[in-house]
mmCIF file as Biopython writes it, N, C-alpha, C and O atoms, coordinates in Angstrom:
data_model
#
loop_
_atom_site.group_PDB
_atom_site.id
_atom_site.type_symbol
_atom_site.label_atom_id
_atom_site.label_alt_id
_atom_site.label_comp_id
_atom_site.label_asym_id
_atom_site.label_entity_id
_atom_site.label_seq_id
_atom_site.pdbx_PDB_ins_code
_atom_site.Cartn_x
_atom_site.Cartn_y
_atom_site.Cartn_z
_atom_site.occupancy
_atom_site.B_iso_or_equiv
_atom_site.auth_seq_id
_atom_site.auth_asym_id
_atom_site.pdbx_PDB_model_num
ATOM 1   N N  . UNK A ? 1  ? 109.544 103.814 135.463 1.0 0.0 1  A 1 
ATOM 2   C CA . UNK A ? 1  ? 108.238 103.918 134.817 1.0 0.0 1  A 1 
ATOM 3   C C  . UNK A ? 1  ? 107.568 102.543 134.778 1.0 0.0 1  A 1 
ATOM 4   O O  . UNK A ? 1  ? 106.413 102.305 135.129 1.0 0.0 1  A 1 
ATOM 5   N N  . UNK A ? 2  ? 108.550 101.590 134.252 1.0 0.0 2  A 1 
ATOM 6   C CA . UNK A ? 2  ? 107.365 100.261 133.956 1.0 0.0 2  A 1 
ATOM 7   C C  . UNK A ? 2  ? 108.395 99.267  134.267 1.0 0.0 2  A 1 
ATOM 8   O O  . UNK A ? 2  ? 109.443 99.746  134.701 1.0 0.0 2  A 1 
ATOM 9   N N  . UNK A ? 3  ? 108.349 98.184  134.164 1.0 0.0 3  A 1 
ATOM 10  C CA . UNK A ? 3  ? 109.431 96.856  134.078 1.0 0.0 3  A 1 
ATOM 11  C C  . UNK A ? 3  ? 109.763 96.471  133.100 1.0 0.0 3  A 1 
ATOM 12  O O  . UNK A ? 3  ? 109.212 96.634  132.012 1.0 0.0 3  A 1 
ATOM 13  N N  . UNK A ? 4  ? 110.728 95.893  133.345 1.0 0.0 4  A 1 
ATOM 14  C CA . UNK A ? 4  ? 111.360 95.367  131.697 1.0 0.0 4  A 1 
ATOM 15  C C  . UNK A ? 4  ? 110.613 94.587  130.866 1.0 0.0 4  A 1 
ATOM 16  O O  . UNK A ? 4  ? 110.888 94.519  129.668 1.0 0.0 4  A 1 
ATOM 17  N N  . UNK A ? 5  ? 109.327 93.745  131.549 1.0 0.0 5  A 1 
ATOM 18  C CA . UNK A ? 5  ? 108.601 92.956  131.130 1.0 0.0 5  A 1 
ATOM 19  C C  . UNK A ? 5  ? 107.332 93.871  130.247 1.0 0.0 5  A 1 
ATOM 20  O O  . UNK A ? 5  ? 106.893 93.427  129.186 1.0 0.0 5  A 1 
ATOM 21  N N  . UNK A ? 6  ? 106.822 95.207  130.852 1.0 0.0 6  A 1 
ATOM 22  C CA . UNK A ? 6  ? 105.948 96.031  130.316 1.0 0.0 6  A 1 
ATOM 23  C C  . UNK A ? 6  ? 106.949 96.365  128.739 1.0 0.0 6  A 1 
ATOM 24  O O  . UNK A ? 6  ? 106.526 96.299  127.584 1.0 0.0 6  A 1 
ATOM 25  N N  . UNK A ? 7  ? 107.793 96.579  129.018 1.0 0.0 7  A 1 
ATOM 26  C CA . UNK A ? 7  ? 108.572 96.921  127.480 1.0 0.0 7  A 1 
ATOM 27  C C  . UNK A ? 7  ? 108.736 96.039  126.972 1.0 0.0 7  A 1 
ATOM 28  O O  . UNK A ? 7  ? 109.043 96.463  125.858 1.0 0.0 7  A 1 
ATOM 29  N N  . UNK A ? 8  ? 108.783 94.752  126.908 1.0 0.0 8  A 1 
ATOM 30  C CA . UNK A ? 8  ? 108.733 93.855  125.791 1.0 0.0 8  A 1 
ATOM 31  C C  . UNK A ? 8  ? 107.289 93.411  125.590 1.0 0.0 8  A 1 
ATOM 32  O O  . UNK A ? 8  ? 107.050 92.807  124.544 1.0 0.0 8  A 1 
ATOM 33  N N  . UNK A ? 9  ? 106.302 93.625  126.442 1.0 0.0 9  A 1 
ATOM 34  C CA . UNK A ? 9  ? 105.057 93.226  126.138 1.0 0.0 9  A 1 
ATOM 35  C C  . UNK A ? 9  ? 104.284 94.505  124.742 1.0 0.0 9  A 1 
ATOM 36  O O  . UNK A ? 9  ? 103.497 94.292  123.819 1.0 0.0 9  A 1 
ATOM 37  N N  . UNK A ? 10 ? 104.937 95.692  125.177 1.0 0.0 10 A 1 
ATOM 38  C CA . UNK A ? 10 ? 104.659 97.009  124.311 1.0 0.0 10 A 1 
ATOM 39  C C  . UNK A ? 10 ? 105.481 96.699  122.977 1.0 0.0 10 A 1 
ATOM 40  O O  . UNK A ? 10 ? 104.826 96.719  121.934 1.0 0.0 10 A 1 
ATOM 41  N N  . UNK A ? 11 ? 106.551 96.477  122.915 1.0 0.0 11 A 1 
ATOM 42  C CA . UNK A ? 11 ? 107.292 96.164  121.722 1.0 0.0 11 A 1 
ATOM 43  C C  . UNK A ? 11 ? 106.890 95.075  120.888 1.0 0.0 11 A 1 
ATOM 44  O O  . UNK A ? 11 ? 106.916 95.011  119.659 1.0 0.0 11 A 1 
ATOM 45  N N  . UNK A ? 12 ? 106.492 94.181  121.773 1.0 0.0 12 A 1 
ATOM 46  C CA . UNK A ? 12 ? 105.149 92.963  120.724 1.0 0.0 12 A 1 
ATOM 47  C C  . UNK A ? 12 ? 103.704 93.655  120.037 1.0 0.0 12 A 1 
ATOM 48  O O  . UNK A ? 12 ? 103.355 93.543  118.862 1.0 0.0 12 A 1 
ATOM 49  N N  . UNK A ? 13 ? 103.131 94.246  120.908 1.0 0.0 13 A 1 
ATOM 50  C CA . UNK A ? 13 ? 102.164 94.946  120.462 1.0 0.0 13 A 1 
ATOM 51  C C  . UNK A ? 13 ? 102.460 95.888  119.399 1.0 0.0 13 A 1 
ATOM 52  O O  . UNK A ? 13 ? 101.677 96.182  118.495 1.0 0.0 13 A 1 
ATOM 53  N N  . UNK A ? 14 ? 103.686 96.366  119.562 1.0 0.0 14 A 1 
ATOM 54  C CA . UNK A ? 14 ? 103.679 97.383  118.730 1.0 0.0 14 A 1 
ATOM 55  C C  . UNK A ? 14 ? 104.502 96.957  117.395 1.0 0.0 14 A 1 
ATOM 56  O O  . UNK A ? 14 ? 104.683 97.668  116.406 1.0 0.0 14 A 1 
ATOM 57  N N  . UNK A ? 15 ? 104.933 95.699  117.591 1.0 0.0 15 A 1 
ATOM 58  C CA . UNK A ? 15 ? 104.926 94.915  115.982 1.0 0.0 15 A 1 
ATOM 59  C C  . UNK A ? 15 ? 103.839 94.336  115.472 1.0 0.0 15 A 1 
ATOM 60  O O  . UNK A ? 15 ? 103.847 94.041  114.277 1.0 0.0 15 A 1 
ATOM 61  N N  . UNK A ? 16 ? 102.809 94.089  116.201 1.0 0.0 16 A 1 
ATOM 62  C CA . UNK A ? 16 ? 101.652 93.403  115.771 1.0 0.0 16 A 1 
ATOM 63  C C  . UNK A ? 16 ? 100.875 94.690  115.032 1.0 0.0 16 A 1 
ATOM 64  O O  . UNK A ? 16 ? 100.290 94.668  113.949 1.0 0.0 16 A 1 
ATOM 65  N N  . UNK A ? 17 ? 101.039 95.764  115.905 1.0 0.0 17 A 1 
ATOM 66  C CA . UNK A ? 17 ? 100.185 96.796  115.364 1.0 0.0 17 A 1 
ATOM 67  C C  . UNK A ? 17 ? 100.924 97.444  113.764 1.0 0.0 17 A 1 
ATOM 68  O O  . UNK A ? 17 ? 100.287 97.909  112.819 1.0 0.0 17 A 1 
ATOM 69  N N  . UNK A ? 18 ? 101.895 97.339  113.834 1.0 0.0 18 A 1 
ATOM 70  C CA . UNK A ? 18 ? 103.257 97.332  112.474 1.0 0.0 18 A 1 
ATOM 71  C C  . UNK A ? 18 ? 102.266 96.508  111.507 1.0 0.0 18 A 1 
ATOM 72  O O  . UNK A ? 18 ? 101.546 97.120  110.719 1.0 0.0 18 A 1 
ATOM 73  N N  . UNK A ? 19 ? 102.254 95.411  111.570 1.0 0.0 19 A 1 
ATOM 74  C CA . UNK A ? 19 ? 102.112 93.999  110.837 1.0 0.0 19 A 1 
ATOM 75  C C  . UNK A ? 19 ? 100.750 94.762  109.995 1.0 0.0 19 A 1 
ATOM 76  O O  . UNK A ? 19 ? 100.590 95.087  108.818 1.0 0.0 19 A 1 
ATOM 77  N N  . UNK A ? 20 ? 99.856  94.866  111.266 1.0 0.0 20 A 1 
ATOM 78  C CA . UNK A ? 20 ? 98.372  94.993  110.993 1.0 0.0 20 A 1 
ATOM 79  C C  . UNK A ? 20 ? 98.293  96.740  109.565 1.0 0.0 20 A 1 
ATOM 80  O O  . UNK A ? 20 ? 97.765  97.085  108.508 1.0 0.0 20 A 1 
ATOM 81  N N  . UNK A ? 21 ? 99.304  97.261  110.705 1.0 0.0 21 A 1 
ATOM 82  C CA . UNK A ? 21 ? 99.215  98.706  109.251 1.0 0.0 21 A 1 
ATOM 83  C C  . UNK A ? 21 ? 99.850  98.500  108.229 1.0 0.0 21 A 1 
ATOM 84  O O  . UNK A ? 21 ? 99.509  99.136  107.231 1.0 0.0 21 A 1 
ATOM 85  N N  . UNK A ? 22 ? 100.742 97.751  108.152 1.0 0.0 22 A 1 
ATOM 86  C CA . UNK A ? 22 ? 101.375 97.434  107.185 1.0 0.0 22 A 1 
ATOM 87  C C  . UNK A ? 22 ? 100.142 96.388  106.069 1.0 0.0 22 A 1 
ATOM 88  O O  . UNK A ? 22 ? 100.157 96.780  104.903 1.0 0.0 22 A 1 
ATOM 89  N N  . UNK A ? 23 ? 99.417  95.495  106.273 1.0 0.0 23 A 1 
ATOM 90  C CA . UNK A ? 23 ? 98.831  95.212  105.690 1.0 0.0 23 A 1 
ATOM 91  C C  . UNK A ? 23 ? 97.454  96.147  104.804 1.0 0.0 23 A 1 
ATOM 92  O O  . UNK A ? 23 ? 97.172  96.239  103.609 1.0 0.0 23 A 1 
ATOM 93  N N  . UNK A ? 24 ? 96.740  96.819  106.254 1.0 0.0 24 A 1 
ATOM 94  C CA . UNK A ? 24 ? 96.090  98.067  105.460 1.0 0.0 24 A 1 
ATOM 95  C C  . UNK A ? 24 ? 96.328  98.576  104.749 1.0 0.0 24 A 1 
ATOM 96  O O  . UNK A ? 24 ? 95.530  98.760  103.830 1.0 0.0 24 A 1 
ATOM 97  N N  . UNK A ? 25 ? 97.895  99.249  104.746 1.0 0.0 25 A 1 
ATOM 98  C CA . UNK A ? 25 ? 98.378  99.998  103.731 1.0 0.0 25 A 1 
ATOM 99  C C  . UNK A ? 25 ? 98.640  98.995  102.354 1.0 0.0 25 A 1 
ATOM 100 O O  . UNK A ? 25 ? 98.882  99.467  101.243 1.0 0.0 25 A 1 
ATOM 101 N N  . UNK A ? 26 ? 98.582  98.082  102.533 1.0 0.0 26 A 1 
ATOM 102 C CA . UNK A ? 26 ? 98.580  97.287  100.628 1.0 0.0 26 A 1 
ATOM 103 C C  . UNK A ? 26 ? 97.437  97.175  100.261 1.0 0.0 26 A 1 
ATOM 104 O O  . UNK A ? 26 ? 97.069  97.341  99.098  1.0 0.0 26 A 1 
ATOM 105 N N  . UNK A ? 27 ? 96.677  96.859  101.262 1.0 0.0 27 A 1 
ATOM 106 C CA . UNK A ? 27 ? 95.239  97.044  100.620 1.0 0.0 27 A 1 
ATOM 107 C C  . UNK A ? 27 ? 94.726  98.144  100.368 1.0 0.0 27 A 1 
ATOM 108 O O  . UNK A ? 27 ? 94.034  98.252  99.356  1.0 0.0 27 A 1 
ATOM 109 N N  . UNK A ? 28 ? 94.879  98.947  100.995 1.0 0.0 28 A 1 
ATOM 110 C CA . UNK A ? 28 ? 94.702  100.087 100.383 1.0 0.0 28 A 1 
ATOM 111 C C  . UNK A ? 28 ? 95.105  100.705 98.855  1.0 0.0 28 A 1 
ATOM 112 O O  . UNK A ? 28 ? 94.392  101.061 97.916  1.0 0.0 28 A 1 
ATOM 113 N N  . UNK A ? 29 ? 96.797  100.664 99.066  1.0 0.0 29 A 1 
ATOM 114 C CA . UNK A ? 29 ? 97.359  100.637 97.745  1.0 0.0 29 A 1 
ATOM 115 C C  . UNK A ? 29 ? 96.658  99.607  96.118  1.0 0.0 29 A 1 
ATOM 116 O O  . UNK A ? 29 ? 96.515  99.847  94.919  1.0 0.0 29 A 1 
ATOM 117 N N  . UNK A ? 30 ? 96.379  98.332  97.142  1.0 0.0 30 A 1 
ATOM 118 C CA . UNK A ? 30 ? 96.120  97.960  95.817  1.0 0.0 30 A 1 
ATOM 119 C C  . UNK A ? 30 ? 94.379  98.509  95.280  1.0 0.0 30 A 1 
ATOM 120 O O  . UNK A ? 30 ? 93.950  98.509  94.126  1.0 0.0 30 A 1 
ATOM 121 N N  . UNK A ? 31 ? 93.639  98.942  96.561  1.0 0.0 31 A 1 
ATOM 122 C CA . UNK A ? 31 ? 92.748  99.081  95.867  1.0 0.0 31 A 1 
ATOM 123 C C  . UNK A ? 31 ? 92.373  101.146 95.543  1.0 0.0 31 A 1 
ATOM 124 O O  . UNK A ? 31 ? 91.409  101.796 95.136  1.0 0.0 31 A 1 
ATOM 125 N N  . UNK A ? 32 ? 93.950  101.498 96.079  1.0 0.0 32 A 1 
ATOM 126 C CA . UNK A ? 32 ? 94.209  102.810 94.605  1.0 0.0 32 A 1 
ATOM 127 C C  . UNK A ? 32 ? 94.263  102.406 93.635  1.0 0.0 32 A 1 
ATOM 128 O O  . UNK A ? 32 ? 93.287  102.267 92.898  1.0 0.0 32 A 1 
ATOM 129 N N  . UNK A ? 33 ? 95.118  102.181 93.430  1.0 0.0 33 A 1 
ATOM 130 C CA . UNK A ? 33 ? 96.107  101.375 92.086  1.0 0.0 33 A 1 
ATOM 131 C C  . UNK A ? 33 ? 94.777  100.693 91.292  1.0 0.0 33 A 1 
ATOM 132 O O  . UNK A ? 33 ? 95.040  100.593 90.094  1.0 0.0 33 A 1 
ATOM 133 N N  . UNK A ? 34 ? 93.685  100.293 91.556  1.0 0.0 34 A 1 
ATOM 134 C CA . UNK A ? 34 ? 92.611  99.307  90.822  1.0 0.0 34 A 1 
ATOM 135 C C  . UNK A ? 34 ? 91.965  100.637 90.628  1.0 0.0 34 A 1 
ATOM 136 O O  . UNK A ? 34 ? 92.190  101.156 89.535  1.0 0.0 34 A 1 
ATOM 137 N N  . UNK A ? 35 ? 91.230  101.278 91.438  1.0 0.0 35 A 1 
ATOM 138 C CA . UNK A ? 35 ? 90.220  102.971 91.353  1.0 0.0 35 A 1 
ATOM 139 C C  . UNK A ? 35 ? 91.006  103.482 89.980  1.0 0.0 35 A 1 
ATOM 140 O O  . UNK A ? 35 ? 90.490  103.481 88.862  1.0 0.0 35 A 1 
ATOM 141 N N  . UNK A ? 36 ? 92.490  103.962 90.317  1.0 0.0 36 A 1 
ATOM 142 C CA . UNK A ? 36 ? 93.011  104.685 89.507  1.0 0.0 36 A 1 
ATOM 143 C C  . UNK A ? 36 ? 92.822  103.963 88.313  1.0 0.0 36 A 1 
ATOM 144 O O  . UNK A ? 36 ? 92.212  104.592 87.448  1.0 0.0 36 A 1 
ATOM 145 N N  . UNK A ? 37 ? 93.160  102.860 88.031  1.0 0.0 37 A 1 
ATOM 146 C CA . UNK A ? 37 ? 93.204  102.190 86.702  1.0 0.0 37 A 1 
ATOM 147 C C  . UNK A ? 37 ? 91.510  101.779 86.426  1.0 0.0 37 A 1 
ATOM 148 O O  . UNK A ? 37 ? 91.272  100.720 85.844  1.0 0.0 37 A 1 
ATOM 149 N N  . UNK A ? 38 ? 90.801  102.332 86.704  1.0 0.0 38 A 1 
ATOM 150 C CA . UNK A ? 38 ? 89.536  102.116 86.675  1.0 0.0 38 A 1 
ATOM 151 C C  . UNK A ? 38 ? 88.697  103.942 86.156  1.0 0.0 38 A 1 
ATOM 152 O O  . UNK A ? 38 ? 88.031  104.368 85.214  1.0 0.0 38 A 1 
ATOM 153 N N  . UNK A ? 39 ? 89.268  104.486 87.433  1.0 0.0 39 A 1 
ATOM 154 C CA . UNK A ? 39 ? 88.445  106.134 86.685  1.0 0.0 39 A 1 
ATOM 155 C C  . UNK A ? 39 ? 89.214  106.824 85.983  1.0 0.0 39 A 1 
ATOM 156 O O  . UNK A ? 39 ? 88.665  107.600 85.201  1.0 0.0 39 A 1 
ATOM 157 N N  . UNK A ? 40 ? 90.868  106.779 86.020  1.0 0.0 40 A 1 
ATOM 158 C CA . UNK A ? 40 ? 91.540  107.621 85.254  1.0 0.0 40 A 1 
ATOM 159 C C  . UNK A ? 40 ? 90.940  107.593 83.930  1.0 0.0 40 A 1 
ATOM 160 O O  . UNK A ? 40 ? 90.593  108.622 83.350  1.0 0.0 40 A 1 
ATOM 161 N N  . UNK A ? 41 ? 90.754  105.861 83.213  1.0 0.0 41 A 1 
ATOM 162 C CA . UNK A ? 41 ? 90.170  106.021 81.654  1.0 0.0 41 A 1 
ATOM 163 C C  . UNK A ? 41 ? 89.298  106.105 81.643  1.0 0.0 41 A 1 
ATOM 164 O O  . UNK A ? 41 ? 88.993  106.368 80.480  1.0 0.0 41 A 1 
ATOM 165 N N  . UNK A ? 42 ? 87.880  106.036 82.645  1.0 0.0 42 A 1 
ATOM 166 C CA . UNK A ? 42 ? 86.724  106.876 82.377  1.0 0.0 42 A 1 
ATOM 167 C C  . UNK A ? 42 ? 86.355  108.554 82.351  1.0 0.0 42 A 1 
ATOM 168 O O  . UNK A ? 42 ? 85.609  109.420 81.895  1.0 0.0 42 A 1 
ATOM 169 N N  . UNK A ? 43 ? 87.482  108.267 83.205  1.0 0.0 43 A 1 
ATOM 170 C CA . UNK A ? 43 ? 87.558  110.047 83.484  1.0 0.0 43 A 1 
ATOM 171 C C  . UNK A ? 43 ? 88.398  110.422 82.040  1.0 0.0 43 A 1 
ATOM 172 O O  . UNK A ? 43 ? 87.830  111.425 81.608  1.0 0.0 43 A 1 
ATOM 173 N N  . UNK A ? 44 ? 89.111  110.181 81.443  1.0 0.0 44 A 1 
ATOM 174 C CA . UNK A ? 44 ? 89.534  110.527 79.963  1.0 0.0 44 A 1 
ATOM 175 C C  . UNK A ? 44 ? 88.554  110.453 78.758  1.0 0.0 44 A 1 
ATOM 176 O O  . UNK A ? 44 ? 88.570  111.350 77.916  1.0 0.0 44 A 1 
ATOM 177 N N  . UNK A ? 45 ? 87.854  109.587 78.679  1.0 0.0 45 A 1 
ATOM 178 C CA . UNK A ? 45 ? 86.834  109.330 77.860  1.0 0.0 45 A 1 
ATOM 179 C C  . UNK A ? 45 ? 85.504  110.372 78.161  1.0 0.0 45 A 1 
ATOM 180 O O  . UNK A ? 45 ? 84.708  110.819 77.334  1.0 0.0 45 A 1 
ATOM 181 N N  . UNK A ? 46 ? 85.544  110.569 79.456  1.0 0.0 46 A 1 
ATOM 182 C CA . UNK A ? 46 ? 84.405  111.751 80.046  1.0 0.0 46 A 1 
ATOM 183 C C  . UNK A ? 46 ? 84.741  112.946 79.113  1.0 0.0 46 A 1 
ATOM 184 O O  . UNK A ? 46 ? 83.909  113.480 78.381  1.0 0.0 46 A 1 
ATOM 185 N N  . UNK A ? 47 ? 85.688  113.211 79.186  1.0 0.0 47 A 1 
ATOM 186 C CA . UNK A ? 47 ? 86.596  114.177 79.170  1.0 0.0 47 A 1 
ATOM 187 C C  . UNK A ? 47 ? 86.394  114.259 77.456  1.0 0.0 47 A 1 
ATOM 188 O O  . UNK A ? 47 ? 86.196  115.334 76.889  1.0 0.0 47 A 1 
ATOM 189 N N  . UNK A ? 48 ? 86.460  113.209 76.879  1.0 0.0 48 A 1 
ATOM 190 C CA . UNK A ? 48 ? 86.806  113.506 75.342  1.0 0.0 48 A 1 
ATOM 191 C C  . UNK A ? 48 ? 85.074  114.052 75.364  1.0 0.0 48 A 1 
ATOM 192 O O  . UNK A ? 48 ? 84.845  115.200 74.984  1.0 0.0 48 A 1 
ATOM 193 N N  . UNK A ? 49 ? 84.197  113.376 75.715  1.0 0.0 49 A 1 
ATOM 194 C CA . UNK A ? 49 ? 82.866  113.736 75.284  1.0 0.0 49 A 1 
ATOM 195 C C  . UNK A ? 49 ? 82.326  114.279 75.277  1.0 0.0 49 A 1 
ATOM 196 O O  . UNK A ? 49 ? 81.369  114.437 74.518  1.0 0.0 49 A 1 
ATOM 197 N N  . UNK A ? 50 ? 82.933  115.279 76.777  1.0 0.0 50 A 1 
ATOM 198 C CA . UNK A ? 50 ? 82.528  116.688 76.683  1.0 0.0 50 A 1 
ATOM 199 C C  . UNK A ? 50 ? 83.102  117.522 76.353  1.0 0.0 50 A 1 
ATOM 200 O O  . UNK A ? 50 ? 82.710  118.654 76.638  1.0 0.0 50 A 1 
ATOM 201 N N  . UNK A ? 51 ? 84.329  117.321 75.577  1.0 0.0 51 A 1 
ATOM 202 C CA . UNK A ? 51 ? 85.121  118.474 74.453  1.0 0.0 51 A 1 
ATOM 203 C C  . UNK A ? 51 ? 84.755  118.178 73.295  1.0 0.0 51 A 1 
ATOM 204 O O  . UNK A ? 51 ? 84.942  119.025 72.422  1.0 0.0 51 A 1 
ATOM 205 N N  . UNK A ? 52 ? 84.037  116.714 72.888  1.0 0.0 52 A 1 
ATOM 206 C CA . UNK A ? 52 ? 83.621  116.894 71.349  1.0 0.0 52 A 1 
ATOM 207 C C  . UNK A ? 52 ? 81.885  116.829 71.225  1.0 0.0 52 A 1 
ATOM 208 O O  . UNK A ? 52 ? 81.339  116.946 70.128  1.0 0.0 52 A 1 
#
């Protein structure tokens, strides 16, 4: 299929591309983790105001 050289050039790429999702995914996380801690207590307080 390819040379030994195409497979280590793919196996770099495909740690770089690792690296790169791996970072998305914390940013992401952290900016759940901030939303959540941000609407959960508005969304509770919503919540009280329109039950009382």
């Amino acid at each position: 299929m390819g040379s030994p050289r195409d497979g280590a050039h793919s196996g770099r790429a495909a740690g770089l591309v690792w690296l790169i999702d791996r970072q998305e995914v914390s940013m992401t996380q952290s900016a759940l983790s901030f939303l959540l801690g941000v609407i959960a207590p508005l969304t509770l307080v919503g919540w009280l105001i329109v039950l009382h």
